[in-house]
Backbone as a ProteinNet text record, in pm:
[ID]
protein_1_A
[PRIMARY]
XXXXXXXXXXXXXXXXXXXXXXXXXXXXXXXXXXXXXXXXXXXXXXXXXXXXXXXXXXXXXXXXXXXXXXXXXXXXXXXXXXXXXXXXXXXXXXXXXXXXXXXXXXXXXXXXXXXXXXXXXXXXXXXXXXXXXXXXXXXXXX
[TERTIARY]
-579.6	-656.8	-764.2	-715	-807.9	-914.7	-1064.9	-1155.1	-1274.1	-1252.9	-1363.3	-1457.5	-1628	-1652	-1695.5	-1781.3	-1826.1	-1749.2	-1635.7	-1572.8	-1625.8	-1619.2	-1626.4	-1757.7	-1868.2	-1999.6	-1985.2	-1916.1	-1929	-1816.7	-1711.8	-1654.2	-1734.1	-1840.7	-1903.3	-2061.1	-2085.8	-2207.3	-2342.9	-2301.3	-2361.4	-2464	-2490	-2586.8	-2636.9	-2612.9	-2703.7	-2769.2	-2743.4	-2816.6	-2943.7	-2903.5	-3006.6	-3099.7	-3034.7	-3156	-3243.4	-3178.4	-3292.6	-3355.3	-3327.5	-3402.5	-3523.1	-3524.5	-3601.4	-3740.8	-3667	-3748.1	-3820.1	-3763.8	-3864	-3994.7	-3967.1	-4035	-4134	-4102.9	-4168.1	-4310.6	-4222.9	-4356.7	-4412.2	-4366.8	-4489.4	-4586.3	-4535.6	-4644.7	-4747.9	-4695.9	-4790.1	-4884.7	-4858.6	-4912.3	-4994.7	-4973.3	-5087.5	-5190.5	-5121.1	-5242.4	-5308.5	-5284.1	-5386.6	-5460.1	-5427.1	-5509	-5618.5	-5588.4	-5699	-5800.6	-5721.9	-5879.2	-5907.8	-5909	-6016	-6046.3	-6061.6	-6115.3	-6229.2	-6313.6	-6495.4	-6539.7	-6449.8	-6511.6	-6505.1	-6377	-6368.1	-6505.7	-6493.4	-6647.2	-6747.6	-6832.5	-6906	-6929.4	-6860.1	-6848.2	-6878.3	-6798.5	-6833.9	-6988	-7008.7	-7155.5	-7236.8	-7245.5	-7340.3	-7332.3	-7168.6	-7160.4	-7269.4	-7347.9	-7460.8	-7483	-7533	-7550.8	-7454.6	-7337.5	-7222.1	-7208.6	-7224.6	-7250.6	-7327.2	-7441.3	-7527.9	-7562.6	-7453.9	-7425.4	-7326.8	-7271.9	-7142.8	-7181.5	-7271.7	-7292	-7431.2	-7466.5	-7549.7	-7463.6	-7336.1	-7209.5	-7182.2	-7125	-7091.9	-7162	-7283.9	-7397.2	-7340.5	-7300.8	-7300	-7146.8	-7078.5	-7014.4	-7033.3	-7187.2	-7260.8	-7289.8	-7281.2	-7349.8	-7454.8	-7514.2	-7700.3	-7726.2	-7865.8	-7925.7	-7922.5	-7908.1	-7902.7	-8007.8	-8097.3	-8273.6	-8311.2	-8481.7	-8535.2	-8524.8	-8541.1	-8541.2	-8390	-8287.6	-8157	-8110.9	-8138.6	-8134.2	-8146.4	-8290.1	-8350.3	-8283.7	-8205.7	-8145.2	-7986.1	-7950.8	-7825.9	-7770.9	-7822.1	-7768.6	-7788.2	-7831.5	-7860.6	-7702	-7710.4	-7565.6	-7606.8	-7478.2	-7479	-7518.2	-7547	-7648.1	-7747.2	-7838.1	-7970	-8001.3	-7880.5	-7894.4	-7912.8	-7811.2	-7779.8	-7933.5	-7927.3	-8105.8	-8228.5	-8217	-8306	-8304	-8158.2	-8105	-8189.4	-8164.9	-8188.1	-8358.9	-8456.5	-8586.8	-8636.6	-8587.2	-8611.7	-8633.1	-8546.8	-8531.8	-8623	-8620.8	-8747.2	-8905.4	-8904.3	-9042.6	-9079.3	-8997.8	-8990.1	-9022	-8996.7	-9010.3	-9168.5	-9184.8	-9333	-9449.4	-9405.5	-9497.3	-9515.3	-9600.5	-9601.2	-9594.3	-9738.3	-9811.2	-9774.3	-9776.2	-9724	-9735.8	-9717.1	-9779.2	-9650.3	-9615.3	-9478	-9456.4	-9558.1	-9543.3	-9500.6	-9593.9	-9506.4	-9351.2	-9345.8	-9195.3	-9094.5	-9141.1	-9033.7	-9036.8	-9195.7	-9168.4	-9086.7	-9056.4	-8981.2	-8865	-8807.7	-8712.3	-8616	-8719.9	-8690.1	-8633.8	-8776.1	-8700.2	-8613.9	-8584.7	-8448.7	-8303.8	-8293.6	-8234.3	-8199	-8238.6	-8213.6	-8205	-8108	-8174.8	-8177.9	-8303.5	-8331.3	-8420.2	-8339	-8406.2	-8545.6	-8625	-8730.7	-8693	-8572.7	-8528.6	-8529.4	-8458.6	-8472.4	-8584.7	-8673.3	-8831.4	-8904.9	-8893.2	-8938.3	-8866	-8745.2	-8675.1	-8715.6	-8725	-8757.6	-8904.5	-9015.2	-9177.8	-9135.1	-9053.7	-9023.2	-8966.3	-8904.1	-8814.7	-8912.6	-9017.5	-9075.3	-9055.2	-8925.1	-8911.6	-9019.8	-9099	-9226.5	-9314.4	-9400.9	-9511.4	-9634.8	-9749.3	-9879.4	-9993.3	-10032.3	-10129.9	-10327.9	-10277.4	-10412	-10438.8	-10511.9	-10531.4	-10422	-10321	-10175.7	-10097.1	-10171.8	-10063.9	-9929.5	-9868.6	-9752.8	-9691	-9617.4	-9563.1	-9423.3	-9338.2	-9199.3	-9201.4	-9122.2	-9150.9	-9036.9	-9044.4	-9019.7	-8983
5841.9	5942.5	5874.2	5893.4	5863.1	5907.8	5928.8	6075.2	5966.9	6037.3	5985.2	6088.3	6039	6180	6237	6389.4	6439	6490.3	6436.9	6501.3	6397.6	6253.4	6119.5	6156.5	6207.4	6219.4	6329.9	6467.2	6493	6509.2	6442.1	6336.1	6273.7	6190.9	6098.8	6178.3	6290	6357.5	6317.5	6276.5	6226.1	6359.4	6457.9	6575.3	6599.5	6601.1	6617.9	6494.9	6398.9	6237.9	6260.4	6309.3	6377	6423.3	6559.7	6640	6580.6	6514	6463.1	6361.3	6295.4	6197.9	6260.1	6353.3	6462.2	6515	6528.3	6584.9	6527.7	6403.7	6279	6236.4	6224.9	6197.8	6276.1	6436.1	6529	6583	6535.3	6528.5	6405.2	6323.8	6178.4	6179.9	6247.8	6265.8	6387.2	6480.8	6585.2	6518.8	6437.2	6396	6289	6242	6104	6216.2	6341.7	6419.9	6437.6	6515.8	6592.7	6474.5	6330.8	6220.9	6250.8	6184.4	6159.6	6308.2	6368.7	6501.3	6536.9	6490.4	6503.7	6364.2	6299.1	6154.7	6143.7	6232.8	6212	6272.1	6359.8	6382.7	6324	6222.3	6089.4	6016.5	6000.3	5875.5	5939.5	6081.7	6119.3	6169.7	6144.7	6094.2	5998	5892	5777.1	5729	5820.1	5724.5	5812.6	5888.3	6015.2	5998.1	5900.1	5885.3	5920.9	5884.6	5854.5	6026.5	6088.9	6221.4	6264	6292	6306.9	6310.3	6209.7	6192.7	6282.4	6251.6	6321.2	6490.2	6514.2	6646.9	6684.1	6587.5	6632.3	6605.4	6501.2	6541.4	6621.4	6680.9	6821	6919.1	6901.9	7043	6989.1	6933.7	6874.5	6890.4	6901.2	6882.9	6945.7	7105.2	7177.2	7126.4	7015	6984.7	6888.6	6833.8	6817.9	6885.3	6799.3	6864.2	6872	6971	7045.2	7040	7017.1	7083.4	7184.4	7297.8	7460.3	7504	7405.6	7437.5	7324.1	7332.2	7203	7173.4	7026	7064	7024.7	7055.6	7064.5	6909.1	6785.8	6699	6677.8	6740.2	6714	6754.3	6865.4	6941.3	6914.6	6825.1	6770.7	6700.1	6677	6701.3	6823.4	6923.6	7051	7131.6	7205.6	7324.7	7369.2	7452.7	7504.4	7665.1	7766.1	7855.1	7796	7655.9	7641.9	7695.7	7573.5	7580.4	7684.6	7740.3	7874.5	7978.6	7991.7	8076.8	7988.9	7870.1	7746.3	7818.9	7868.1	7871.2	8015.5	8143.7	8236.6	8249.3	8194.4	8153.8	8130.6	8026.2	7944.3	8061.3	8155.4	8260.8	8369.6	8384.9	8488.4	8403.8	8305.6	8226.7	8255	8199.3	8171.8	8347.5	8424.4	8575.3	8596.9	8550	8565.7	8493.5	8379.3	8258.5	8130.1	8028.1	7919.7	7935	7967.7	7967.9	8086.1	8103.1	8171.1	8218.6	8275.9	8257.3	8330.2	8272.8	8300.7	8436.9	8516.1	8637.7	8718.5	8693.5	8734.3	8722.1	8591.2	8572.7	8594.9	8657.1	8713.6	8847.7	8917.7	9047.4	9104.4	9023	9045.4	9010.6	8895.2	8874.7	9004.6	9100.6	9212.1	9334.5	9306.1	9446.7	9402.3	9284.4	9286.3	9279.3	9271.2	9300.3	9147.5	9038.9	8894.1	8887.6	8790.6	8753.3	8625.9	8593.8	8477.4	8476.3	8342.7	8315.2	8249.6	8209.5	8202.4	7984.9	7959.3	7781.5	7758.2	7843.9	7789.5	7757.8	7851.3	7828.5	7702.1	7658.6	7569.2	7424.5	7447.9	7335.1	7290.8	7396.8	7378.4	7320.6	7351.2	7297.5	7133.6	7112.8	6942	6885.7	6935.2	6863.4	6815.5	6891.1	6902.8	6977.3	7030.6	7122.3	7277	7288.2	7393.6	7314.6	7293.3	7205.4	7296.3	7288.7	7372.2	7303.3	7342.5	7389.1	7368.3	7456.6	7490.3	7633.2	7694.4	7818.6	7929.1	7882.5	7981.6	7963.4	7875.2	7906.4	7755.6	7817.9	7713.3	7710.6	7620.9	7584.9	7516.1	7543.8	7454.4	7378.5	7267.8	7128.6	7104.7	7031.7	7085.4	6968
3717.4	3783.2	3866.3	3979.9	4098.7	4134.6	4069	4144.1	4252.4	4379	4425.6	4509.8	4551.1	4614.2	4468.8	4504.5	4440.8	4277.9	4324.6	4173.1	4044.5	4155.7	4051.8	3985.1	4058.3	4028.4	3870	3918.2	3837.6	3693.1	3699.8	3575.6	3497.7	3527.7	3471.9	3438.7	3459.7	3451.7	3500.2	3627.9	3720.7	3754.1	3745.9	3784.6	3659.8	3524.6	3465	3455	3474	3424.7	3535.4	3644.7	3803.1	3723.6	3696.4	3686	3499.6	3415.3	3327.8	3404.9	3494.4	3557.6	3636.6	3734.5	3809.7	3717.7	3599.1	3473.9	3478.5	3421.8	3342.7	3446.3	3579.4	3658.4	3714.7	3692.1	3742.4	3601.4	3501.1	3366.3	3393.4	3388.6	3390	3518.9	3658.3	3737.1	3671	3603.5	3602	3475	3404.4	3277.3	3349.9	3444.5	3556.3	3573.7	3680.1	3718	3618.6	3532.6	3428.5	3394.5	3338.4	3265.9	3384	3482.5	3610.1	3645	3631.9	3650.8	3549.8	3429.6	3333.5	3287.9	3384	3329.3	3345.1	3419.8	3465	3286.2	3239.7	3154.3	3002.6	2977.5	2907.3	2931.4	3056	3093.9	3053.6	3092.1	3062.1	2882.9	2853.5	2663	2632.6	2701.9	2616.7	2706.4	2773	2810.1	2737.8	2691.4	2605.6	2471.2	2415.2	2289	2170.1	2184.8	2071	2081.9	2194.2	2159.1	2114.5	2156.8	2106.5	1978.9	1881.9	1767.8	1667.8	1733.5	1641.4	1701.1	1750.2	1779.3	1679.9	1635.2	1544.5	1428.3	1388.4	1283.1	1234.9	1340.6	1295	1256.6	1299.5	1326.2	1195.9	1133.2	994.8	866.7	896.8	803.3	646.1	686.2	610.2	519.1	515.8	474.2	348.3	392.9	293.3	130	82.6	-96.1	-83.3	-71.6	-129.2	-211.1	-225	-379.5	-354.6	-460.5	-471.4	-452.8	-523.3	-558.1	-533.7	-518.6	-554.7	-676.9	-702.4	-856.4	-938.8	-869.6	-955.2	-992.6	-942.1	-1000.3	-1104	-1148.6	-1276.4	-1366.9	-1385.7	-1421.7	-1452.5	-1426.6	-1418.1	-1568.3	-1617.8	-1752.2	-1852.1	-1778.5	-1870.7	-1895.4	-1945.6	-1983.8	-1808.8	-1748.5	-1635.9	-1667.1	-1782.6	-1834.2	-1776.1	-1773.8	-1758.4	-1594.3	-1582.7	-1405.1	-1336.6	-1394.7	-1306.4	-1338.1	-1447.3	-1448	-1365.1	-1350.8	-1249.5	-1152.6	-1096.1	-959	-931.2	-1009.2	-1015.1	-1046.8	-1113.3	-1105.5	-1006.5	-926.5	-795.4	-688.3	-687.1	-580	-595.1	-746.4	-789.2	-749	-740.3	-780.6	-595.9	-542.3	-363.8	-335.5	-394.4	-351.8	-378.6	-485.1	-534.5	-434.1	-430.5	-336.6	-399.8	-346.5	-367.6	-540.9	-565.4	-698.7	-799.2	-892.8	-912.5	-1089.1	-1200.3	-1337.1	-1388.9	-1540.3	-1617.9	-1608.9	-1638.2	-1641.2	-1554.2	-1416.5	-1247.7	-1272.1	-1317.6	-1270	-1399.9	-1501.4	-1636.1	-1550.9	-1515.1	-1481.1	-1345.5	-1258.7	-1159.6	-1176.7	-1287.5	-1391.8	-1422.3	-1501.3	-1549.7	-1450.7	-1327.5	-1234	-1198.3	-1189.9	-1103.2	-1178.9	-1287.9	-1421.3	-1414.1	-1405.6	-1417.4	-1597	-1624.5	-1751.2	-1811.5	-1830.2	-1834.3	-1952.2	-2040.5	-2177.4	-2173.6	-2280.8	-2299.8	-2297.8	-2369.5	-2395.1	-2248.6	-2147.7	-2002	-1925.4	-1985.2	-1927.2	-1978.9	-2082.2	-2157.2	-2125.6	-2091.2	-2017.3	-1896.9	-1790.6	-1652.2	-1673.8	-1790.9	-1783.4	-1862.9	-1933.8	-1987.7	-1876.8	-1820.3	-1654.7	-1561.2	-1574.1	-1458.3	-1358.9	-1376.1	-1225.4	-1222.6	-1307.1	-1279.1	-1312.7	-1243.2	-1295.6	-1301.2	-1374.8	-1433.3	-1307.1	-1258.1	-1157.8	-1200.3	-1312.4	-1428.7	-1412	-1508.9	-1489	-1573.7	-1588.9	-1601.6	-1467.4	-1349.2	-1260.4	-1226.8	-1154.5	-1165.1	-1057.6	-1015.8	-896.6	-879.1	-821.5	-836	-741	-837.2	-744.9	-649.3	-542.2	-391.6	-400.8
[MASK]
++++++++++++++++++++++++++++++++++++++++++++++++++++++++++++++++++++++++++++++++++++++++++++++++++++++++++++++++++++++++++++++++++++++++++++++

């Protein structure tokens, strides 16, 4: 079988081998363009880098482990009962204000139906995390 001329071309699949070739060439230019018009803004990264950075890791932050409270370090070998009434104190105490006296903060304890034992209070004043002021008043340590 003799084929010559367009038949030979397409015997041998000479038009599709074309048109993946056409392809290939017509993505790798469009993939040049796109690199090159967004390349001012590659450069303008890496020359800003450092802001860059610490733009991201302000955005990150919260990925961070917190303390819950001030204070919760101290607290870190206690039962998680302690903590958690720490945690719940802390929020009552901050509602009240800086300073503040046991009683304020059992009685707002109460309205708010919190419940919190008398061993937790006595823990948080050996920790240190309420420290005495003088007077009756008290303050959590920050």
């Amino acid at each position: 079988m003799n084929l010559r001329g367009l038949d030979a071309i397409n015997a041998a699949h000479g038009f599709s081998v074309t048109m993946v070739g056409i392809l290939t060439v017509f993505l790798g230019l469009f993939g040049l363009f796109v690199v090159l018009s967004e390349m001012h803004k590659l450069i303008l990264l890496w020359d800003n880098r450092s802001q860059f950075y610490s733009k991201l890791n302000s955005k990150l932050n919260f990925l961070k482990k917190k303390e819950p409270f001030p204070g919760y370090r101290l607290l870190k070998n206690c039962p998680p009962l302690v903590q958690e009434e720490a945690r719940q104190l802390y929020t009552l105490a901050k509602f009240i204000g800086n300073e503040f006296t046991l009683s304020q903060l059992l009685e707002l304890a109460i309205k708010r139906r919190v419940a919190i034992s008398s061993s937790t209070i006595k823990i948080l004043k050996d920790k240190g995390v309420i420290i005495s002021k003088g007077k009756g008043r008290f303050y959590w340590v920050e």
